[in-house]
C-alpha positions in Angstrom: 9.8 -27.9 64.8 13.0 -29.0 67.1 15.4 -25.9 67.1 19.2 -27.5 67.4 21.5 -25.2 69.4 25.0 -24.4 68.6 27.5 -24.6 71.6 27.4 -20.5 72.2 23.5 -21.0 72.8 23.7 -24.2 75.3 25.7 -22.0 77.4 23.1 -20.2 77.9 20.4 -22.7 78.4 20.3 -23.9 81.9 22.8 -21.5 83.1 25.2 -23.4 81.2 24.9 -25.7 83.9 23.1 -29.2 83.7 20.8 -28.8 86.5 20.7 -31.1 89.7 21.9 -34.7 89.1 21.3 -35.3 85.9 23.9 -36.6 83.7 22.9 -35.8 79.8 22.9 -32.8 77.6 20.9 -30.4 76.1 20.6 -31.0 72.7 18.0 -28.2 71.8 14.7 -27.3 72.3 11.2 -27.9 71.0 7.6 -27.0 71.3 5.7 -30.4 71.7 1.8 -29.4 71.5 1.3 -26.5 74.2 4.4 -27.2 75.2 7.9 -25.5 74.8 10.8 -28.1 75.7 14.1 -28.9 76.5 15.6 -31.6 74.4 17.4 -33.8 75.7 19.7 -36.7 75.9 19.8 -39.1 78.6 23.2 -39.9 80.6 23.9 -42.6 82.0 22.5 -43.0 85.5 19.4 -40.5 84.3 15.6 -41.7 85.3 12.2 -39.7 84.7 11.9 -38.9 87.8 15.3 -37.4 88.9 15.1 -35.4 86.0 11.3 -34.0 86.6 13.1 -32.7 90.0 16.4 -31.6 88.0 14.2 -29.4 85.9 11.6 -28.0 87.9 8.8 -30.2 87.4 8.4 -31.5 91.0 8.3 -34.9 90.2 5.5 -35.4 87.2 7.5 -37.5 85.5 4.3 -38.8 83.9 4.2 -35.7 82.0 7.8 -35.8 80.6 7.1 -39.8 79.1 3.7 -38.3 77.7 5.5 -35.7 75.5 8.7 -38.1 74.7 6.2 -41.1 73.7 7.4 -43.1 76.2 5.2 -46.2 77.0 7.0 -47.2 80.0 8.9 -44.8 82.2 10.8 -46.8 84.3 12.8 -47.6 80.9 14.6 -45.5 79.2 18.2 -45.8 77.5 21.3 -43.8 77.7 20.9 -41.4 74.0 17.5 -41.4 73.8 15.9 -38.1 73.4 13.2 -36.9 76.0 11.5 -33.4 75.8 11.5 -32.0 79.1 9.0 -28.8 79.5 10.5 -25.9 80.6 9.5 -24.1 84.0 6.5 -21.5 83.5 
């Protein structure tokens, strides 16, 4: 079940800081199957595989479109919601 975070608590997610170049936000987090997640919305300028750097996943963006149902991952829209796994 997706947890939505009140401003106090995305402070503290990240740092407070959006990592690397990525230009969304935070929105939450989520466990998605063995999985606990980031969710979060994509800025403009955002692709899978800047963000799978951004957060620590060293470029398996594969795995970030598997767990945000994304069929094609060279597409994805400003808003949309993606869970990114967080670093173990």
């Amino acid at each position: 079940m997706a947890e939505i975070l009140n401003d106090e608590a995305l402070e503290n997610v990240a740092g407070g800081n959006w990592p690397g170049k990525s230009h969304g936000t935070i929105r939450g987090e989520a466990q998605v199957g063995a999985y606990w997640c980031y969710i979060y919305q994509v800025g403009s300028g955002d692709t899978l595989s800047q963000l799978s750097y951004d957060f620590g996943l060293n470029g398996d963006y594969k795995l970030i479109a598997r767990l945000s149902n994304i069929t094609n991952p060279d597409r994805i829209n400003v808003g949309q919601l993606l869970y990114i796994p967080k670093r173990v």
